[in-house]
C-alpha positions as CSV (number, residue, x, y, z in Angstrom):
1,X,112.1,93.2,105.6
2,X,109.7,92.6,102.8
3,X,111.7,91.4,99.4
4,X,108.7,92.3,97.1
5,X,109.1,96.0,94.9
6,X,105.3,96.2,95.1
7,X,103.2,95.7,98.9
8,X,100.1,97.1,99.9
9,X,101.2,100.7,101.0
10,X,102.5,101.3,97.2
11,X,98.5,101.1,96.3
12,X,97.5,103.7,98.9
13,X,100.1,106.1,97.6
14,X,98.7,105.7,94.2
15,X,95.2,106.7,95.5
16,X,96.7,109.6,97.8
17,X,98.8,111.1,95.0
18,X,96.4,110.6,92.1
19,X,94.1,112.2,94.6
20,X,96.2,115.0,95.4
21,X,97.0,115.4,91.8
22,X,93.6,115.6,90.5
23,X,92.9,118.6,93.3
24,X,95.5,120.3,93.5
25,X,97.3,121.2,90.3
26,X,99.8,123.4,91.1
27,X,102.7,121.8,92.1
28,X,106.0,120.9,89.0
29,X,106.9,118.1,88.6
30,X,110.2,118.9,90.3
31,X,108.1,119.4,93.5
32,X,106.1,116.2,93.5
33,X,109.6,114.7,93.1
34,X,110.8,116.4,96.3
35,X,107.9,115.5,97.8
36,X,107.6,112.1,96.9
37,X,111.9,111.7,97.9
38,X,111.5,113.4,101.1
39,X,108.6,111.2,102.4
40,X,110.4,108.5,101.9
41,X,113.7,110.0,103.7
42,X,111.2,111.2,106.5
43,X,109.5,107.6,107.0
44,X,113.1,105.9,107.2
45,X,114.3,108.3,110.2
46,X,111.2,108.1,111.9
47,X,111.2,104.4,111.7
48,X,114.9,104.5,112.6
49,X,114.8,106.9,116.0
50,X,113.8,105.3,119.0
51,X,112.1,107.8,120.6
52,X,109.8,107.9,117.4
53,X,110.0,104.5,116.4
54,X,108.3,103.9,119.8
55,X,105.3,106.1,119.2
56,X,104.9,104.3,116.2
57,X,104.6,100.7,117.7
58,X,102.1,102.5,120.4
59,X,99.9,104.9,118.1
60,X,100.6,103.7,114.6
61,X,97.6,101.5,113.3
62,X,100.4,99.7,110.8
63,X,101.5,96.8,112.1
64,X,105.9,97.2,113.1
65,X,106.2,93.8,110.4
66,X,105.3,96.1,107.3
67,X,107.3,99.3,108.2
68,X,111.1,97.0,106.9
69,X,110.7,98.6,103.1
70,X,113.6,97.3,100.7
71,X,115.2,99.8,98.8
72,X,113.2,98.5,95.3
73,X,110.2,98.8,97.2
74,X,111.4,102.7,98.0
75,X,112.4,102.8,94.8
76,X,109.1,102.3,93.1
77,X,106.9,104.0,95.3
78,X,108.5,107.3,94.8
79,X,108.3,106.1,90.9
80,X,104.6,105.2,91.9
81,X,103.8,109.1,93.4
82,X,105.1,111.0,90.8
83,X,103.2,109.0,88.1
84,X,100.4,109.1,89.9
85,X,100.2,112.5,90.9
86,X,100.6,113.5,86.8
87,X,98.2,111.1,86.0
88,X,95.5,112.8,88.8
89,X,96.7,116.1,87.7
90,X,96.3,115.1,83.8
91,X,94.1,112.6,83.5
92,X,96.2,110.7,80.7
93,X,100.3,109.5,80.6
94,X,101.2,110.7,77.1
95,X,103.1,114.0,77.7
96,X,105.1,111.5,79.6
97,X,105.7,109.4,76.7
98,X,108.1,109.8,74.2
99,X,106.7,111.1,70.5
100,X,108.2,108.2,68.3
101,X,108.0,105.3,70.3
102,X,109.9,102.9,67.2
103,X,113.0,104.5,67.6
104,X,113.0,103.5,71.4
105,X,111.2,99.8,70.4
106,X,112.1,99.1,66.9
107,X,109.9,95.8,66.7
């Protein structure tokens, strides 16, 4: 199981959801949530049945060593799809941002 919060697969989720998000404009951001959650929830049961952990290790072109995700790593790429898919869908992060940053970072 990888220890690291960041591996190779967060990257390609970038590039799918900042993809997705600069064609297809539609979804809130309450559904890219969903979305981003229940991908995650489906790759953890379909890593963890053995009927379809086995077509995996047969068809899957992703070596069985990378599929062991920490929960930080989990963590950040659902983080990673939802800022990703605003930023496609945007083009720019400050309707994320707060207005007055110095009353969150006084210095």
């Amino acid at each position: 199981m990888f220890d690291t919060a960041v591996d190779q697969f967060t990257f390609v989720n970038f590039g799918i959801f900042f993809s997705f998000g600069k064609f297809y404009k539609k979804l809130s951001y309450n559904q890219i949530v969903l979305i981003a959650i229940g991908l995650q929830v489906l790759k953890h049961i379909l890593i963890s049945m053995n009927e379809t952990k086995n077509l995996l290790v047969e068809y899957w072109p992703v070596p069985q060593k990378y599929w062991g995700e920490s929960i930080l790593n989990r963590i950040v790429d659902v983080v990673v799809m939802i800022v990703a898919y605003q930023y496609g869908k945007t083009g720019n992060f400050n309707h994320m941002l707060p207005k007055d940053l110095n009353k969150i970072m006084p210095f």
